[in-house]
LOTITOR-103817 format. One record per residue (C-alpha): residue in one letter; z, y, x. Coordinates in steps of 0.25 Angstrom, whole numbers, padded with zeros to 4 digits, always signed. Layout:
AZYX ...
***
This chain:
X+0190+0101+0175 X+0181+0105+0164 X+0173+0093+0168 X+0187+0085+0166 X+0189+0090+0152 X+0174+0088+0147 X+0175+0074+0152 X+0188+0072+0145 X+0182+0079+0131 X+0170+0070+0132 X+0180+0058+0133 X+0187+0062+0121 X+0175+0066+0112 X+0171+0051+0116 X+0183+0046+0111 X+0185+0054+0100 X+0174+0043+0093 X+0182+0031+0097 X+0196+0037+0093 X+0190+0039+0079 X+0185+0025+0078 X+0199+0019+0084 X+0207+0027+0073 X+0197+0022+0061 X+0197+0008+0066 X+0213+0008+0070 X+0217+0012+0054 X+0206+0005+0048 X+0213-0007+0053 X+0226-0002+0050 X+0222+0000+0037 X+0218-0014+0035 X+0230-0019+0041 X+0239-0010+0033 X+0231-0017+0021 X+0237-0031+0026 X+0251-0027+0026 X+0250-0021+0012 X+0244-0035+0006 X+0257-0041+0015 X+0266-0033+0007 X+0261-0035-0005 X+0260-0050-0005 X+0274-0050+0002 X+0278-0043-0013 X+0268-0053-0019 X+0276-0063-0017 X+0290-0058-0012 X+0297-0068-0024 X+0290-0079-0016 X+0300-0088-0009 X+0291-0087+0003 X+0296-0098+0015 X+0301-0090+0028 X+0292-0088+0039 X+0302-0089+0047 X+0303-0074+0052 X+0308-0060+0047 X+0305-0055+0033 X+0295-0056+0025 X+0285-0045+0024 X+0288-0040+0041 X+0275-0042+0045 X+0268-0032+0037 X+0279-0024+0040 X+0277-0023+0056 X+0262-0024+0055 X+0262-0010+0047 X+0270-0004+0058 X+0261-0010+0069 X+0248-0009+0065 X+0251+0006+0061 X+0257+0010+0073 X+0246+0003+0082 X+0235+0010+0073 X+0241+0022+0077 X+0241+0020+0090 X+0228+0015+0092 X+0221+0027+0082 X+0227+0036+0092 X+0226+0031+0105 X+0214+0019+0104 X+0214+0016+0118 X+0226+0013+0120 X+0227-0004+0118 X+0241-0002+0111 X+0239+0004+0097 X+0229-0007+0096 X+0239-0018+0099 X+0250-0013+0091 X+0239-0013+0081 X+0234-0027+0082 X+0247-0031+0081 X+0250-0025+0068 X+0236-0027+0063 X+0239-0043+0066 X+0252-0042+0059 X+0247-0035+0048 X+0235-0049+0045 X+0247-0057+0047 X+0256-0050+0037 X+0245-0049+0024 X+0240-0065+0030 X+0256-0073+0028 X+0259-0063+0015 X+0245-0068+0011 X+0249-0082+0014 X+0261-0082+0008 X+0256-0075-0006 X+0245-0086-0005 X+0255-0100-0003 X+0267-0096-0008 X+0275-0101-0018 X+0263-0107-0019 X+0248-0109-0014 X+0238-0100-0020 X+0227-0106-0013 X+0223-0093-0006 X+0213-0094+0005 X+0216-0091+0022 X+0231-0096+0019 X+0231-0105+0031 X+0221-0096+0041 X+0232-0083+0037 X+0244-0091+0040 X+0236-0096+0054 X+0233-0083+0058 X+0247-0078+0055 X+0253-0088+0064 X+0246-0082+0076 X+0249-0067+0074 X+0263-0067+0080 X+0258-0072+0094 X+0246-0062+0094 X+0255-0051+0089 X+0263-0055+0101 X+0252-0053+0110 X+0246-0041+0107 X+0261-0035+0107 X+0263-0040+0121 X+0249-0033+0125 X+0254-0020+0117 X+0267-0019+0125 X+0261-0022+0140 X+0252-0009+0134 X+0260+0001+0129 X+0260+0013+0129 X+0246+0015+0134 X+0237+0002+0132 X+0240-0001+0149 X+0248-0012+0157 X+0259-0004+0163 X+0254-0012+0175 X+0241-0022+0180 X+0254-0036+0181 X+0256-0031+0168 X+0242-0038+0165 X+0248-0053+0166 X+0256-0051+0156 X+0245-0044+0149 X+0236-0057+0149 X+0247-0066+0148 X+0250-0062+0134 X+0236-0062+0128 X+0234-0075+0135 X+0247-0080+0128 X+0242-0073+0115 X+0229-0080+0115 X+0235-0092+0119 X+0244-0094+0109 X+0237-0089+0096 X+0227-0098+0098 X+0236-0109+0100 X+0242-0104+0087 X+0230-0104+0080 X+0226-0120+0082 X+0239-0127+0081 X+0241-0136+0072 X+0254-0132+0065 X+0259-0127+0051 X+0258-0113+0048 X+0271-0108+0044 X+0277-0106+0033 X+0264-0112+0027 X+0262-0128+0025 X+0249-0129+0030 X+0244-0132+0045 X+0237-0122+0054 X+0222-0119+0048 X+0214-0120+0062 X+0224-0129+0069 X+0219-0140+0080 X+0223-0154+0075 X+0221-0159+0088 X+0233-0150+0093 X+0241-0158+0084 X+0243-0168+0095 X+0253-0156+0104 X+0261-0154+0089 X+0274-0158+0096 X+0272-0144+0107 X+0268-0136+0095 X+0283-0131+0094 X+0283-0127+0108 X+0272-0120+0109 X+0274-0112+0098 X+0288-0108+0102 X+0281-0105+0116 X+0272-0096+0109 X+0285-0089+0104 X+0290-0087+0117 X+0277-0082+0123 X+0276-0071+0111 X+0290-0065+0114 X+0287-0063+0128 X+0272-0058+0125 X+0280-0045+0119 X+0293-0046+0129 X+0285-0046+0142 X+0277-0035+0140 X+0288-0025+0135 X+0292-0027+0150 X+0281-0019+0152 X+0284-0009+0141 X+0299-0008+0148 X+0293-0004+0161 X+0283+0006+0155 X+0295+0010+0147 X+0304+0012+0162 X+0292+0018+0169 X+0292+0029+0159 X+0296+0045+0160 X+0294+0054+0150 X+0285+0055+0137 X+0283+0042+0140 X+0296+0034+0141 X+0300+0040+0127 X+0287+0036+0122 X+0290+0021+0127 X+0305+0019+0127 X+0303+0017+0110 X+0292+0007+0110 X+0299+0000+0122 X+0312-0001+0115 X+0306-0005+0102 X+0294-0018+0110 X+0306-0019+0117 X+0314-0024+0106 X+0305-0030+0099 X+0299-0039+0110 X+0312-0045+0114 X+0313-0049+0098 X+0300-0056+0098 X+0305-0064+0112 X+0317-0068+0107 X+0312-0072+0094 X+0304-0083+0101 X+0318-0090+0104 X+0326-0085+0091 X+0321-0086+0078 X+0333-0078+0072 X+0331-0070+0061 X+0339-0060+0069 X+0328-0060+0078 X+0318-0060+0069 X+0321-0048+0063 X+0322-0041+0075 X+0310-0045+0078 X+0303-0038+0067 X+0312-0025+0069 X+0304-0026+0083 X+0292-0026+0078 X+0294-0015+0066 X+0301-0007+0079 X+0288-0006+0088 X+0280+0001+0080 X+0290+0009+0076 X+0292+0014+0091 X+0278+0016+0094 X+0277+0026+0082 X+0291+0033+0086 X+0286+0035+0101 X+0274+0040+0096 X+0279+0050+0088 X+0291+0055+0094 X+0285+0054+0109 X+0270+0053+0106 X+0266+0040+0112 X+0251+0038+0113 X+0251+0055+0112 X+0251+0054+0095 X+0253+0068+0095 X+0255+0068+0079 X+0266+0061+0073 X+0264+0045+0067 X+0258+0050+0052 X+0268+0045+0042 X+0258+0034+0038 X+0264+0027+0049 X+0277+0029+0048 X+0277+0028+0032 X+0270+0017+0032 X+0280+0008+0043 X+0291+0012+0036 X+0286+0009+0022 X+0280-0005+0028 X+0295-0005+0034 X+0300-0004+0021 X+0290-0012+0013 X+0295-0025+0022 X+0309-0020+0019 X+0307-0020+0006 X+0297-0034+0004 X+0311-0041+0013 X+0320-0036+0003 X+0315-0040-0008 X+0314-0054-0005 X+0328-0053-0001 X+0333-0047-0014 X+0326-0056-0022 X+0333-0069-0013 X+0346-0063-0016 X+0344-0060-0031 X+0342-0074-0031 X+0352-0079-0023 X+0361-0073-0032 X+0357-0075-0045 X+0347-0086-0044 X+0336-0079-0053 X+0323-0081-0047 X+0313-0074-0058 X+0305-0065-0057 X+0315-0054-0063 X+0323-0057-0050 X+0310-0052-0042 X+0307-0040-0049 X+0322-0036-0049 X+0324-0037-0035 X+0311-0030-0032 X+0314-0017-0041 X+0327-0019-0033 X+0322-0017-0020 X+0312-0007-0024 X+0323+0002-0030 X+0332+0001-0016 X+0320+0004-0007 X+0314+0017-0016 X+0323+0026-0009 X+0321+0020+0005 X+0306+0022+0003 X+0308+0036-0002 X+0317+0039+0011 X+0306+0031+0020 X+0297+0043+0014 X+0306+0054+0015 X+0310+0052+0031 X+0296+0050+0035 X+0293+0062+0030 X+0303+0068+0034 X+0299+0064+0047 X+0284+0068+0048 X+0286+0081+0041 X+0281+0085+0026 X+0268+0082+0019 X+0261+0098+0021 X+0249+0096+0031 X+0252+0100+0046 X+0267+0101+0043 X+0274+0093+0055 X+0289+0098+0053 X+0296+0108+0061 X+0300+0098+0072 X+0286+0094+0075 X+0280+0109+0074 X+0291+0112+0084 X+0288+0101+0095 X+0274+0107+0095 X+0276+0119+0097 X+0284+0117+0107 X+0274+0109+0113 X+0264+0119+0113 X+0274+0129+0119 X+0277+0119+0131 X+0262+0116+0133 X+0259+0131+0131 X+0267+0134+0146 X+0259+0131+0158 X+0271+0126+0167 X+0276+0116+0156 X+0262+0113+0153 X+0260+0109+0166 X+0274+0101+0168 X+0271+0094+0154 X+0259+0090+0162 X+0266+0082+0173 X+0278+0077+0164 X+0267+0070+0155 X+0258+0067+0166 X+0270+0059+0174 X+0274+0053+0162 X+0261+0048+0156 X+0256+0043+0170 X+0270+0035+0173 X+0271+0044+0186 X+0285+0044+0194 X+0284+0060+0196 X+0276+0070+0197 X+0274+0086+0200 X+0266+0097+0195 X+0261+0107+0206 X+0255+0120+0202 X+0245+0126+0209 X+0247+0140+0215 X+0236+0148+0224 X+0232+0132+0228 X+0245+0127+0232 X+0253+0115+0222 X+0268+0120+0219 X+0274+0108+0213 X+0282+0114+0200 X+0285+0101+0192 X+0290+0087+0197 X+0294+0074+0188 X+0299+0064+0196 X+0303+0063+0210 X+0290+0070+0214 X+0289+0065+0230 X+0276+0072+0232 X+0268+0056+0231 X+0253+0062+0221 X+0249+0049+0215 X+0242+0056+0204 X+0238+0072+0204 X+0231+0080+0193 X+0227+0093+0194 X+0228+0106+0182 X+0216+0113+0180 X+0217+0128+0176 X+0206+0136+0174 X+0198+0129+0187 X+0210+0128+0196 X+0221+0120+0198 X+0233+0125+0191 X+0243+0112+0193 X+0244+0100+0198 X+0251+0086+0192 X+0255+0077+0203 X+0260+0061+0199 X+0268+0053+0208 X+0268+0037+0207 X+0268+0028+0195 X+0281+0022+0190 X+0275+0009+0190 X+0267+0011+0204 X+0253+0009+0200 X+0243+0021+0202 X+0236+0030+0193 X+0224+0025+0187 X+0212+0032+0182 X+0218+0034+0167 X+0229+0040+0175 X+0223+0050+0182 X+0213+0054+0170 X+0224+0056+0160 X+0232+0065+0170 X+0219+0074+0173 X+0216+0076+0158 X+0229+0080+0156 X+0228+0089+0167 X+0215+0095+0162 X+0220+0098+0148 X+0232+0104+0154 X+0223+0113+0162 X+0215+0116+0150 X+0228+0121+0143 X+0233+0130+0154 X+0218+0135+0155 X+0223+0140+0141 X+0237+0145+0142 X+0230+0153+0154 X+0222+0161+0142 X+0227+0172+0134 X+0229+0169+0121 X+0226+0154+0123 X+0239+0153+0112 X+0237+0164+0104 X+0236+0154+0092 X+0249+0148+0094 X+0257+0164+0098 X+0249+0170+0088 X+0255+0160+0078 
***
């Protein structure tokens, strides 16, 4: 046992170095990235009078919008937990999204109303045109991955390779056809003339490329669904909300390739805004990815002020188009009014936005957590602090993680096992078995039946389950001292 511990203390002195570095990297990216969505908003202001031509999807300004919210949610997860492959996806997205947004506000402060002969107009337009089928792709790859940065099965490979071969496929087709870059009037920048020739398919292709990006995201939340079903537990309420949300939001991007309607349009993007929104409500209320602590409120301040930002850029383009409408003045007056006029309505929204988060994450007085937090863990200290729920936590977390159909905990007692604790319909079938160490003997023992989805343990598997049994040892080692609590009784 003690060789079992110094083996796992050894491993996380190693990593302590590379978590370090992951964290510094993960937010000095996203501070980059958060750099490029303020310079979107600010030239979406720059030129909100601008009578801009459409781009033929949403609003205005929802790009930066949904990169905030993804790229912060993916940095968190990946500061926390950098070996797993999802944060960094989620954050490749967002970081992607985030170029995109500060690249087309930077192309339409530089061409319109009217060209300002700015440079790398043509190549930011270019690479913009591509970002929608990469985004797909690494979102497919997220899904087939979550929650913990594994195929829920080897078939589930096919897929895997299908979309990044699709992905490839088609972003470099993107990238050299020669075409017009909408809404700009000027051609591709690195087309192939020569491809000119197959200009009469181009349509086709494209919309075939439309198509293959709404199934990059609705196949692979087929697998997120069965995850989902497979799931008991901790586990299913950790999932069921980033299900619901992928869910929804991958049907949207399908359906989108066969109905360009505004309707659908919109929906799309609440998809997309509600993503990132369930990955930060799981992991707070249910602690996915074990983030113990609650999502600091620069998360959920700054998506709900980028929230509100985007809210508020789309409604003063409106208001200014209706003041127009209805009295035909088009001066600068007309903008300043309609700008004070949205300001003065959203002042009490944004004080409200302040007030309920912090309402929510408790006052601003160092180490104060509010009541309802303080409670939960003292009540998690009292549950942890008895041997026999230590024990069945053990088991109950250990069948849950490990996707086991059932399982039984057997306590030892002058060397023979007395099953105490089942989950499941417990057949007496040992796939997987552990033993608790306590103070050189064997105290307990956690037996796992078969996996819901019929494959094996692996090696991962059985480490995780005999380093959770060793620290579980370790703590009944101390509840077996006297005055191993006297901090907390003498509190």
């Amino acid at each position: 046992m003690d060789a079992m511990v110094e083996r796992h203390t050894v491993r996380g002195v190693r990593a302590a170095p590379t978590l370090r570095v992951a964290r510094i990297f993960v937010w000095a990216m996203w501070t980059v990235s958060a750099f490029f969505i303020g310079v979107a908003f600010l030239l979406i202001l720059a030129t909100i009078s601008v009578d801009t031509p459409s781009r033929g999807f949403g609003f205005r300004g929802w790009v930066p919008l949904v990169a905030a919210l993804w790229v912060t949610i993916g940095a968190r997860i990946a500061a926390r937990q950098p070996r797993l492959s999802v944060g960094w996806l989620i954050f490749a997205v967002g970081w992607l999204w985030s170029v995109n947004a500060l690249f087309e506000e930077y192309a339409t402060y530089a061409y319109f109303p009217q060209e300002q002969g700015l440079p790398l107009v043509p190549q930011a337009v270019w690479f913009n045109a591509m970002v929608g089928t990469a985004v797909a792709g690494l979102s497919g790859v997220a899904i087939l991955v979550v929650p913990d940065g594994r195929l829920p099965s080897r078939r589930w490979v096919v897929l895997e390779v299908a979309i990044v071969a699709f992905t490839f496929f088609a972003v470099v087709t993107m990238a050299v056809l020669p075409r017009r870059l909408v809404p700009f009037p000027f051609e591709n920048p690195f087309g192939i003339e020569s491809l000119r020739a197959y200009e009469a398919s181009f349509p086709a292709l494209l919309r075939s490329f439309d198509v293959g990006r709404g199934l990059e995201v609705l196949l692979p939340t087929a697998a997120l669904l069965l995850r989902l079903r497979r799931a008991v537990g901790a586990e299913r309420q950790q999932l069921k909300l980033v299900a619901a949300a992928t869910s929804f939001a991958s049907v949207t991007v399908f359906v989108y390739a066969f109905f360009g309607d505004p309707v659908v349009q919109y929906a799309q993007i609440l998809g997309l805004i509600l993503v990132p929104a369930a990955f930060g409500l799981a992991m707070r209320r249910y602690r996915l990815y074990e983030i113990d602590q609650i999502l600091g409120r620069t998360f959920v301040l700054g998506g709900a002020t980028a929230l509100l930002a985007g809210v508020y850029t789309a409604s003063i383009g409106l208001m200014q188009r209706i003041f127009i409408v209805l009295t035909g003045e088009r001066s600068d007056a007309a903008v300043v009014l309609t700008t004070l006029l949205v300001a003065a309505a959203f002042a009490p929204l944004r004080d409200r936005l302040q007030a309920v988060v912090k309402r929510m994450f408790g006052a601003d007085l160092p180490g104060t957590h509010g009541l309802d937090v303080f409670t939960d863990e003292i009540d998690a200290h009292l549950r942890l602090s008895d041997r026999d729920r230590l024990l069945s936590q053990l088991l109950a977390e250990s069948v849950g993680s490990l996707g086991s159909t059932c399982g039984v905990l057997e306590i030892m007692d002058e060397g023979a096992a007395h099953p105490t604790h089942a989950i499941g319909a417990w057949k007496g079938d040992t796939h997987l078995s552990v033993d608790v160490i306590e103070r050189g003997e064997v105290a307990a023992r956690v037996c796992l039946g078969p996996r819901a989805n019929g494959e094996g343990y692996d090696e991962d598997a059985r480490r995780r389950l005999e380093r959770a049994a060793t620290v579980v040892g370790l703590a009944l080692d101390r509840l077996g001292r006297p005055g191993a609590f006297s901090a907390v009784s003498g509190i």
